[in-house]
C-alpha distance (Angstrom), angle and dihedral (degrees) to the residues before:
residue distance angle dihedral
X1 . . .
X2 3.89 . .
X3 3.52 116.1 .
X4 4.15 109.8 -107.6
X5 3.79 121.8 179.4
X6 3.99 113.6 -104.5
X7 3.60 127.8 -88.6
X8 3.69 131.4 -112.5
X9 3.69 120.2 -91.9
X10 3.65 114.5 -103.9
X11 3.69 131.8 -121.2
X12 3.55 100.0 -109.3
X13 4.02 119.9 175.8
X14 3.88 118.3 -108.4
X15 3.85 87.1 14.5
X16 3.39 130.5 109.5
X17 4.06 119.2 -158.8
X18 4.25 115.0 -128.3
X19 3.63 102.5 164.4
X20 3.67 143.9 -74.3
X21 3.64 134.9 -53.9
X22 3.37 106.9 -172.9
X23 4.02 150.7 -44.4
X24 4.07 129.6 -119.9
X25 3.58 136.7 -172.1
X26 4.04 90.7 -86.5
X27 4.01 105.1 3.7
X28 3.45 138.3 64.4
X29 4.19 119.1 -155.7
X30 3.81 120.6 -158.1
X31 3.73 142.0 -177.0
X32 3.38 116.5 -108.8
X33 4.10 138.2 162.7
X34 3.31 122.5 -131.6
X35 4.05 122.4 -132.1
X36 3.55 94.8 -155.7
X37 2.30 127.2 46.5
X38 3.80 100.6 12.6
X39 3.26 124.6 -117.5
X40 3.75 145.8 86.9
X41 3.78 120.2 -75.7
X42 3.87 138.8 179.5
X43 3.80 123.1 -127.9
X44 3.85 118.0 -164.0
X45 3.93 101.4 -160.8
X46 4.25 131.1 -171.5
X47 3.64 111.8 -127.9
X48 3.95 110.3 -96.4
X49 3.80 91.5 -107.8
X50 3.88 108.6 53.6
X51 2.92 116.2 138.0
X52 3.99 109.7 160.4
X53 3.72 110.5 110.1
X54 4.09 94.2 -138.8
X55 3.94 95.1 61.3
X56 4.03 84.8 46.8
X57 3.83 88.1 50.8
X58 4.29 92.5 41.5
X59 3.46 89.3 51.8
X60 3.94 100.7 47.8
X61 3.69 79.4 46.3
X62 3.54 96.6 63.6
X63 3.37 101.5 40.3
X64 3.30 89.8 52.1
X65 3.92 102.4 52.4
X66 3.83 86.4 43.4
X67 3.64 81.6 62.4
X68 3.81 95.6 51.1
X69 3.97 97.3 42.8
X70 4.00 108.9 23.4
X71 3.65 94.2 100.2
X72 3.35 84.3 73.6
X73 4.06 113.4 106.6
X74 3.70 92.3 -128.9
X75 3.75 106.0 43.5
X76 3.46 129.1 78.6
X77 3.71 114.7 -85.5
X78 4.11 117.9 -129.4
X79 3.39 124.1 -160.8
X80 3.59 109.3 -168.7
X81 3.42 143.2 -41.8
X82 3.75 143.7 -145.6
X83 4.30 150.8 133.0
X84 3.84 112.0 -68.5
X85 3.89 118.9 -133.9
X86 3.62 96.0 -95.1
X87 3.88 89.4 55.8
X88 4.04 100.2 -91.8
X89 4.10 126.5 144.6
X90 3.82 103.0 -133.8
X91 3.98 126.6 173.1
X92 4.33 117.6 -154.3
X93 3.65 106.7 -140.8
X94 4.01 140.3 171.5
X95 3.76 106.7 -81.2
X96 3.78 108.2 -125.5
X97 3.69 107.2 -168.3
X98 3.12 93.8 -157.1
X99 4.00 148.6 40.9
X100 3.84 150.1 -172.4
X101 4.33 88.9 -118.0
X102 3.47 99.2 113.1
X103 4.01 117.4 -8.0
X104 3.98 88.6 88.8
X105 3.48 78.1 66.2
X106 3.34 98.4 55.4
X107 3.88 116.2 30.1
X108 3.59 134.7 30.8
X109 3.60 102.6 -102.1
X110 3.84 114.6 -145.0
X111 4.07 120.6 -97.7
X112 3.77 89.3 -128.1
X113 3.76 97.6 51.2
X114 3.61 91.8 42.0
X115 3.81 81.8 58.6
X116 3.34 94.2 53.2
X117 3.56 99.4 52.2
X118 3.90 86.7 51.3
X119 3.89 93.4 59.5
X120 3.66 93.5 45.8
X121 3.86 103.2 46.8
X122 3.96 88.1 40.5
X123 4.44 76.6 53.6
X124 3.44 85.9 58.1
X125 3.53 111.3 41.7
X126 3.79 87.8 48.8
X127 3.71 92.9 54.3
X128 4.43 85.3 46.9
X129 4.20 84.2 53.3
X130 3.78 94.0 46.3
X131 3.36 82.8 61.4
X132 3.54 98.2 51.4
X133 3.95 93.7 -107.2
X134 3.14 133.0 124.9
X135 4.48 122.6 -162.8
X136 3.72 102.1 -152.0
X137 3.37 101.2 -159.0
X138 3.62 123.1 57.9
X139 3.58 129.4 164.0
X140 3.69 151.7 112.4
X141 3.59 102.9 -56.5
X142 4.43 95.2 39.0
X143 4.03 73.7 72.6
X144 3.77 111.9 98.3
X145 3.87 116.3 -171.5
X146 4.49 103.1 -148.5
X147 3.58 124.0 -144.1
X148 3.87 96.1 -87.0
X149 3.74 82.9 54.4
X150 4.08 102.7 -101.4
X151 3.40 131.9 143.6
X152 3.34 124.1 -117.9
X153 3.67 133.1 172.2
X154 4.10 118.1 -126.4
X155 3.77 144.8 153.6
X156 4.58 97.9 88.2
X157 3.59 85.0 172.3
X158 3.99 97.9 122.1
X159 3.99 88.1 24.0
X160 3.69 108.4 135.7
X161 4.37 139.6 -175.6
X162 3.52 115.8 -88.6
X163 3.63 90.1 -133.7
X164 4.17 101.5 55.1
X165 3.72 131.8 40.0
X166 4.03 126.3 159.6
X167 4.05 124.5 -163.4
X168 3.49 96.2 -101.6
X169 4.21 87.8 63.0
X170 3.75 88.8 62.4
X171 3.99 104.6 79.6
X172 4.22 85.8 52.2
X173 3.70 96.7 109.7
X174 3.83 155.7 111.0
X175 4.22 105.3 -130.3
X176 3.92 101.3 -157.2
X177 4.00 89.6 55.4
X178 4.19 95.7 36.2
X179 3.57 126.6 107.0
X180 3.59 120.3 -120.1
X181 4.18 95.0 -104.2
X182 3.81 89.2 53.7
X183 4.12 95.3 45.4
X184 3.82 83.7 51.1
X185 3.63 94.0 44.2
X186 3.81 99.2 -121.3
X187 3.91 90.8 133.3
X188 3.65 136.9 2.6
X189 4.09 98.3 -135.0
X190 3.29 130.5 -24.0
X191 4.51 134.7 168.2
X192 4.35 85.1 -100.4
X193 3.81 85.2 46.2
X194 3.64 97.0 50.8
X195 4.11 94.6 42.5
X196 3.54 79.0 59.9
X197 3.45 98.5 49.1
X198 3.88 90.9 54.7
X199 3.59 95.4 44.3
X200 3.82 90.5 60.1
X201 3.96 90.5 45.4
X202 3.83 86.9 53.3
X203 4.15 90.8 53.4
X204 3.53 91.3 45.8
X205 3.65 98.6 55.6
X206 3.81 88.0 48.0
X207 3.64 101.1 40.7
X208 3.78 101.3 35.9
X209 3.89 97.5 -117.5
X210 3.74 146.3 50.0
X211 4.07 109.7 -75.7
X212 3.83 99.3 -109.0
X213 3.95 93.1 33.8
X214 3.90 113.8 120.1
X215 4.00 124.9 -142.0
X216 3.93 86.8 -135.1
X217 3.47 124.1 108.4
X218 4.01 106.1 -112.5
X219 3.54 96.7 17.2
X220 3.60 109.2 103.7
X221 4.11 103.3 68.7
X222 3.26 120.7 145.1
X223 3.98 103.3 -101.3
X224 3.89 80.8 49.3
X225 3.44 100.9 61.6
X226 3.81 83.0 36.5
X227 4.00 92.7 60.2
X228 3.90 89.4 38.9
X229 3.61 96.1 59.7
X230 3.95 97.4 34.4
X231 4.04 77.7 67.5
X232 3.81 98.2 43.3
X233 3.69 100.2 -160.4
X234 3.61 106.9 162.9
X235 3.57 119.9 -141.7
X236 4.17 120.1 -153.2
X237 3.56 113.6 -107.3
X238 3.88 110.6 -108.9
X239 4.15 99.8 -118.8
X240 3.19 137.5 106.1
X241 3.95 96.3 -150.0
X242 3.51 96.7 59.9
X243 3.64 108.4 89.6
X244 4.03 124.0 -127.9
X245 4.17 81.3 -116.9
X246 3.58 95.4 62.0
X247 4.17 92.0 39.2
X248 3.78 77.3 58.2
X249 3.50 101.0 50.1
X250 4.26 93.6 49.8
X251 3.54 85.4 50.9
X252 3.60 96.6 53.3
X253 4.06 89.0 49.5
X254 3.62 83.1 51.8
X255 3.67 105.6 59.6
X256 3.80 119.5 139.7
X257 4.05 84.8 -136.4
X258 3.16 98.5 70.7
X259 3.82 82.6 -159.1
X260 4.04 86.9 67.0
X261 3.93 96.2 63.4
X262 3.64 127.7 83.9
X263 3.62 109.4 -68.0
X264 3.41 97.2 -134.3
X265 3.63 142.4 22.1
X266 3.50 94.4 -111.4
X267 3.80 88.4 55.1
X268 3.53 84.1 58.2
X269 4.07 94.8 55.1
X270 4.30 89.5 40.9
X271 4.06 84.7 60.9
X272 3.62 88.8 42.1
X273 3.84 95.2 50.2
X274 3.99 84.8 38.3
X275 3.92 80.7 70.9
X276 3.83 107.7 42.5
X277 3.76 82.4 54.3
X278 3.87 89.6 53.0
X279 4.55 87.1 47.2
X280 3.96 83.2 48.3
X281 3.68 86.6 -105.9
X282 3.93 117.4 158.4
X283 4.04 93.2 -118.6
X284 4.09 110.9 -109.2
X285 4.26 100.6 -107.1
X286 3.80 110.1 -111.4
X287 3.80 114.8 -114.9
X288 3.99 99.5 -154.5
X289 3.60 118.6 144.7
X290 3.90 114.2 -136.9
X291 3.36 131.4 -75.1
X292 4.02 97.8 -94.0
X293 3.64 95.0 46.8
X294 4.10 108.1 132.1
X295 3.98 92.1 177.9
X296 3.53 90.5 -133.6
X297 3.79 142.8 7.4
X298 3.94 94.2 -118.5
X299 3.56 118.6 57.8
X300 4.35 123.0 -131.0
X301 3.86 121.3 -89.3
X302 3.35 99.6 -143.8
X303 3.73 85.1 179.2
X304 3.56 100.9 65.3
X305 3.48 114.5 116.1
X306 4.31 96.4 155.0
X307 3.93 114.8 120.8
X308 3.86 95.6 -109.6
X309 3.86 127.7 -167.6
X310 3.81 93.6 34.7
X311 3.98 119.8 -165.0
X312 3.90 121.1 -87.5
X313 3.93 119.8 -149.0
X314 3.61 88.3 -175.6
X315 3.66 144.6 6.5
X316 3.81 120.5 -77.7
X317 3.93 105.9 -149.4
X318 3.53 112.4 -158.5
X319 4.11 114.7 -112.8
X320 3.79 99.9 -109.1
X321 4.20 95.6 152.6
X322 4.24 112.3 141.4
X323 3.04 112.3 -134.8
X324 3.82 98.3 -173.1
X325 4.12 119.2 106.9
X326 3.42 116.9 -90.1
X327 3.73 100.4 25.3
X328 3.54 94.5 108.9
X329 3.92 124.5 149.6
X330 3.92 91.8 -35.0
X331 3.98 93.2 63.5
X332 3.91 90.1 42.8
X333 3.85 98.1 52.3
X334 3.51 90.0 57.3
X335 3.88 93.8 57.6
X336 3.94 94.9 73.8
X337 3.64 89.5 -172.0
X338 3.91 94.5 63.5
X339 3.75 115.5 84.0
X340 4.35 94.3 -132.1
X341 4.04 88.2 -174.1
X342 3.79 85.2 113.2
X343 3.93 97.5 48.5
X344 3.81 90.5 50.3
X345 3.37 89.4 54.2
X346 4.35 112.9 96.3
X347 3.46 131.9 -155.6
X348 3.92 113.0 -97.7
X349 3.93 94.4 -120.2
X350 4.18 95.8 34.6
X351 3.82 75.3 56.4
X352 3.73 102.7 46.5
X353 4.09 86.7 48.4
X354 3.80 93.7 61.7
X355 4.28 92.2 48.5
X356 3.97 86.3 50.8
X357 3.71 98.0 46.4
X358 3.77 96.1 45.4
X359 4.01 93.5 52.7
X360 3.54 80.8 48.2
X361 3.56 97.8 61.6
X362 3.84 91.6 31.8
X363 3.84 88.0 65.2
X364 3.62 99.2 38.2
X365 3.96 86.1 56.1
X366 4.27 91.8 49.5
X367 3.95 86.2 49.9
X368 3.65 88.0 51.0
X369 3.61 95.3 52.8
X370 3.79 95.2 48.1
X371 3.89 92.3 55.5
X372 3.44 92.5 51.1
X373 3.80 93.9 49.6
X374 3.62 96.0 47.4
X375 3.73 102.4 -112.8
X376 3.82 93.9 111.9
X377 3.74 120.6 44.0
């Protein structure tokens, strides 16, 4: 996708813009404070003028997964979502201020918190397949660190069911964290695929790069990664902390068979606990809901490509009026989302006939009481 230069932030009601957080190929994610209740919150926004169907449906998608799984302690929290009133999808999120992108990169991230991250992304990827979905795109940077320093994994946008995939779902991925049958576009996600997918997250945070990327200069296109990981030779990761247990276990996620890898994600965080118990590490609990968990009791449309949640400028009261006889004002007043200024209001001579007959029967009653006194005879 060519590179365009973010959008604006919307005006979005009990928000208040900060500044921006960053830019994607189809997304924008802001800053913003929320009224209440208070508290800082991230909005990923589409550009005003999108008009291609497939980011519509991606981003429906992920709001609507987030929905289904962000209970979960290490995914992403949403909040809400909804169309801004210039005609924008946007999604509120927990703001993480931090993430995983780029400090592999850049420091020598612990064996024991590498571990940790392992157990709890494997957690959340088997609470996704429980589900019956699938993310499609994990890696380093789809790891957000919150404000009480968790990870949690984010970004659903290309997330898809377990149960349904079309051809045009099998170009959505990341290449230097895809297995081999997605790279040669055998599948478009699958449990083996996603194993896979963690493993190589895993290396990279240890090693400092993807698992088939090269420290030459003009080495790492995309056909070569492609050719690298169609091949699937893994190569041992270059430190002396990481124990020959935990070499083992990344190679195992990283099988070319994709029958030879853990069969599930939880597998994946057993042989990961398996090895902080080995380092004398107290083993990362496993956050796995039970086995007759659906998520939710609708299943995702990952079809949808309709602008939902569109803006209000007023209130829309629901039509309740009775039309039956004798309702009247009485059956109106108890519908308090029916404006009943017009039943209240009486007909100028109806009215005038009520004023006329009450003085009447005021004065008849004074007369009365004067006879009966003795003042008139």
């Amino acid at each position: 996708m060519p590179t365009r230069l973010p959008s604006a932030p919307p005006i979005l009601p009990g928000l208040a813009y900060i500044r921006p957080l960053g830019s994607g190929g189809f997304a924008d994610v802001f800053l913003y404070e929320q009224d209440m209740p208070r508290r800082n919150v991230a909005v990923k926004v589409l550009p005003a003028d999108v008009r291609d169907p497939d980011l519509r449906r991606m981003f429906n998608a992920e709001a609507d997964v987030l929905a289904h799984l962000s209970a979960h302690p290490s995914i992403v929290t949403v909040y809400q979502a909804g169309i801004s009133a210039d005609g924008r999808p946007y999604i509120v999120m927990e703001f993480c201020p931090g993430s995983l992108a780029q400090r592999y990169r850049l420091e020598r991230i612990p064996v024991e918190e590498v571990l940790t991250v392992g157990v709890r992304m494997a957690s959340a990827l088997e609470s996704a397949h429980r589900a019956g979905l699938v993310h499609r795109d994990v890696k380093p940077s789809n790891i957000l660190v919150t404000t009480f320093g968790a990870p949690v994994l984010a970004d659903f946008g290309i997330s898809s069911s377990l149960l349904k995939e079309t051809a045009d779902e099998m170009l959505a991925m990341s290449i230097p964290w895809s297995a081999p049958e997605v790279v040669a576009e055998q599948t478009a996600g699958t449990v083996a695929s996603e194993v896979w997918s963690l493993g190589a997250t895993v290396y990279s945070l240890l090693a400092g790069h993807s698992p088939f990327e090269r420290r030459e200069r003009g080495q790492n296109t995309k056909e070569q990664l492609r050719r690298r990981i169609a091949r699937a030779t893994y190569a041992t990761i270059p430190r002396a902390d990481v124990p020959d247990s935990l070499q083992e276990v990344l190679a195992t996620s990283m099988r070319r068979d994709p029958r030879q890898r853990y069969a599930s994600s939880r597998d994946f965080a057993e042989a990961l606990r398996g090895v902080q118990a080995e380092l004398g590490i107290a083993p990362t609990p496993l956050e796995v809901p039970a086995d007759d968990w659906a998520g939710a009791s609708e299943s995702i449309d990952f079809a949808d490509a309709e602008l939902r949640g569109a803006p209000r400028s007023r209130i829309e009261r629901e039509e309740r009026r009775k039309t039956r006889a004798g309702a009247g004002v009485a059956a109106l007043a108890r519908d308090e989302d029916t404006d009943i200024s017009v039943a209240r209001a009486k007909p100028a001579r109806r009215r005038w006939l009520w004023i006329v007959g009450g003085a009447v029967v005021l004065v008849a009653a004074v007369v009365a009481a004067l006879v009966v006194t003795g003042v008139l005879i």
